[in-house]
N, C-alpha and C positions, 0 to 999 in steps of 0.2 A: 205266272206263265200264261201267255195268250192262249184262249179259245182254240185258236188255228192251229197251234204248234201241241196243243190237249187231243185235238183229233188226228193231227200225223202221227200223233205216237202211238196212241191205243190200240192201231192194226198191228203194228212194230210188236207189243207187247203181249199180243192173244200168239201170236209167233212163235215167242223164244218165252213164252212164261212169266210169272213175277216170284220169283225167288228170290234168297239171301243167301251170303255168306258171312257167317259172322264176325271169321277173322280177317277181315279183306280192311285192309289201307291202316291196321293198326301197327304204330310203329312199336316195332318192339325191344329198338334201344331203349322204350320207356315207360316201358311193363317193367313191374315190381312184382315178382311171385311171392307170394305169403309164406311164411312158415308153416309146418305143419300142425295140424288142430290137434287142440286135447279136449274137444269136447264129441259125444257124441250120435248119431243120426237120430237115436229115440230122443237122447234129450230134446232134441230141436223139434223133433214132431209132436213133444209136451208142450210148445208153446205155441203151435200155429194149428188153426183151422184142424178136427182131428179127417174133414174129408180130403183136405189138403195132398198136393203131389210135390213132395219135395224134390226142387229141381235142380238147386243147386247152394251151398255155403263156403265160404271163405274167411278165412282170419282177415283182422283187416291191419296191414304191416304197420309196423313201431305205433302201436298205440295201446295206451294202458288206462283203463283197466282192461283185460284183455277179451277184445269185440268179435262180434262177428256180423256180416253182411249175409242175407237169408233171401234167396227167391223163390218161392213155393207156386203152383200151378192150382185154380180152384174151377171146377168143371172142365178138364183137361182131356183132350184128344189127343190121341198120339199117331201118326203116321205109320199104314201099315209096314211091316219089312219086306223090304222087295228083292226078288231074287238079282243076283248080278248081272242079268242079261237086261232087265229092265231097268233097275240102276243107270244104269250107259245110255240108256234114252233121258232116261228122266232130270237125271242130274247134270246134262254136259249144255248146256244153253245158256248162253248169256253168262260166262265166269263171274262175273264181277257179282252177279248177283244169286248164286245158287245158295240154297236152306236145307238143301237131301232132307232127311229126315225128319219131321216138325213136331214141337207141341203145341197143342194149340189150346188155348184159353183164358182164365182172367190172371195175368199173373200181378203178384206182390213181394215187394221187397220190404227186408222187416230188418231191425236191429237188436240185438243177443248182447246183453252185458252180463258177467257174474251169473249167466244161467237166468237173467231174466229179460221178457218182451219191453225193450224201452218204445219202442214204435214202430209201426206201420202202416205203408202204402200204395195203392193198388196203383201200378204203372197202366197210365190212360194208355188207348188204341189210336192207331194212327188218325189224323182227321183227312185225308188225302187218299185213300180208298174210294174206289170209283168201280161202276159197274160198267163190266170190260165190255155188253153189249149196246152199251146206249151212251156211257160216258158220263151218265151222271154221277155224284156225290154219293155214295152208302151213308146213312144214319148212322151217328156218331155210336161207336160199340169198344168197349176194353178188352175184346176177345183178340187178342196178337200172336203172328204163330213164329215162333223160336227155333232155333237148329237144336235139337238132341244129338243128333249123328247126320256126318257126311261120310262121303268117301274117300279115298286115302288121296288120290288125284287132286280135291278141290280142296282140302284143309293141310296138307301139308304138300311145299314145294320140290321138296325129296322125288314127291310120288306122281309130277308134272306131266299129262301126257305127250308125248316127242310127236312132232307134227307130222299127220300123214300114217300115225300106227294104230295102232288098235290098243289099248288098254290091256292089261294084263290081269289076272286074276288081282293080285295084289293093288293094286290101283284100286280094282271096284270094290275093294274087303272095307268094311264101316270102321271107321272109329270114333268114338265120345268129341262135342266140343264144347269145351270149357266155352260160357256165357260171361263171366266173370274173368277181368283181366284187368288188374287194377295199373292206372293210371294217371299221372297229374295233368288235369287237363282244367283246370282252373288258376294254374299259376301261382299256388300258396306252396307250392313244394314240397306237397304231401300226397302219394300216392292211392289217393280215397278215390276214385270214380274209375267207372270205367262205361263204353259205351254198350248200345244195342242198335242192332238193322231191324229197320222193319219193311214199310212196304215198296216196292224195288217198283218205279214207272218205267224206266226203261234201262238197257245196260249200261252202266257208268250211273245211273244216278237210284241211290238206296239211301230212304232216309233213316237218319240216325237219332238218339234218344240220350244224354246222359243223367246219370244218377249214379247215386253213392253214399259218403259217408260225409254228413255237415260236421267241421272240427266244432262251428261254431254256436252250434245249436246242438249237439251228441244227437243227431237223429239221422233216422235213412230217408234219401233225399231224391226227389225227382226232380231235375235244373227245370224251371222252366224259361223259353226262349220269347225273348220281347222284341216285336216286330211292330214300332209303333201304337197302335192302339188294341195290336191283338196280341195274346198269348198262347203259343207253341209249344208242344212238346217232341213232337217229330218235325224235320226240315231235312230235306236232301243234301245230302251230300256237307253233313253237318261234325265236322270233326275237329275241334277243338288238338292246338297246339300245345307245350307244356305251361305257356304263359296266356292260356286262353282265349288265344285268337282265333277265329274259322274265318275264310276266306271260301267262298263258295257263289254258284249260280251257274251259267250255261253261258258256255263260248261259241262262236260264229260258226255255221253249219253240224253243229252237236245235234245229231238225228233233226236234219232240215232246218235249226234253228235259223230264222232270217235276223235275227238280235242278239246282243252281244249284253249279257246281265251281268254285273258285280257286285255282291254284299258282304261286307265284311263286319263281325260281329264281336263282342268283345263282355267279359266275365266282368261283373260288378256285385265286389266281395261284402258290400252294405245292400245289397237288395237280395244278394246270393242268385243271382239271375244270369243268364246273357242277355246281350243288351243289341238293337242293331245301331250299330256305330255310323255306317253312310252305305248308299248305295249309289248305282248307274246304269242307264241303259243307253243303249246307244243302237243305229238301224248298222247291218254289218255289210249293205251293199247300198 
């Protein structure tokens, strides 16, 4: 992204906030809900970090021996509870990108066989963190902060506010959001990954992170994203199809863009990576 188009946005975004949503653009004809665990919460706090903040586990569906995916929090801050009047402020800007209620810290993802640790690892920080008053770069940090609870408005479409009304009790009432939603977004037709939002530049663009469960290596996995000679693990607006294609980048006046970007990226099952397949620019006037 241009310089130019880094500073129209950063006024944009001191604005309306940088928030997530974490259920936002997951399709969910292609979520696979897990069956329910027979294992557990002490067992799993015998195997991770005992300062550890267990944040979230999941069976991992049709696989034997029978696994689990583990996200635990290590120096972890939680978002104070806001009462519901300040909710309504806090939470309603920029839909596509709201996080209500955050944890924040170094999290890790670990893998559970037979009751025991096969591995573990620490999901790197976004590198696209930027200092909202100067615009520069922040110092590369694993500290990412996650939705524990939204409001009922922004996590379920049920509870949609009707345009023009006020929000109703119910609306602004918290509920839990599942982090963990497994999906096949590599194309081998097994429901092992699933995504995470992290840090949101502007509305419509929250980059994304996948990781999961490798069939091929039995370990818990962060994809990393190959962009020629550099490696990613967060990209905007990075969401992998069920045959692991992303299509993504910024179309013709997308918050003043004056250029028209396309990349399209593609899952490469011997490197276990994405891969960038081609890209475009083009001027949009």
């Amino acid at each position: 992204m241009s310089r130019k188009k880094l500073l129209f946005i950063i006024p944009f975004v001191l604005i309306v906030g940088f928030f997530y949503f974490p259920s936002l653009k997951i399709d969910t004809k292609n979520i696979n809900k897990p069956d329910k665990t027979n294992i557990s919460d002490s067992s799993i706090k015998n195997l991770i970090p005992k300062e550890a903040l267990l944040r979230e586990y999941k069976k991992i569906p049709n696989l034997s021996p029978e696994s689990y995916l583990v996200l635990y929090v290590l120096n972890s801050k939680t978002d104070e509870l806001l009462e519901p009047s300040r909710r309504w402020s806090a939470y309603t800007s920029c839909a596509s990108g709201i996080e209500g209620r955050a944890i924040e810290g170094n999290y890790h993802l670990a893998l559970i066989q037979n009751n025991k640790l096969i591995n573990d690892v620490s999901i790197p920080g976004s590198g696209s963190n930027v200092d909202l008053s100067t615009g520069k770069p922040l110092p590369p940090s694993n500290n990412i902060r996650l939705a524990y609870q939204n409001i009922r408005m922004n996590a379920d479409p049920a509870y949609l506010k009707l345009e023009g009304s006020e929000p109703s009790v119910e609306q602004l009432e918290y509920t839990d959001v599942d982090l963990m939603n497994f999906q096949d977004l590599n194309g081998d037709g097994y429901y092992y990954e699933f995504l995470l939002n992290g840090f949101t530049l502007a509305c419509g663009h929250t980059e994304h992170l996948v990781l999961g469960y490798s069939k091929a290596n039995n370990k818990a996995v962060v994809y990393p994203i190959i962009n020629k000679d550099q490696t990613f693990y967060w990209v905007d607006n990075f969401l992998p199809n069920s045959e692991g294609k992303v299509e993504q980048g910024w179309s013709c006046g997308d918050h003043g863009s004056d250029t028209e970007e396309k990349n399209t990226y593609r899952f490469d099952p011997k490197k276990e990576s994405y891969y960038l397949e081609g890209s475009s620019t083009k001027k949009c006037y």
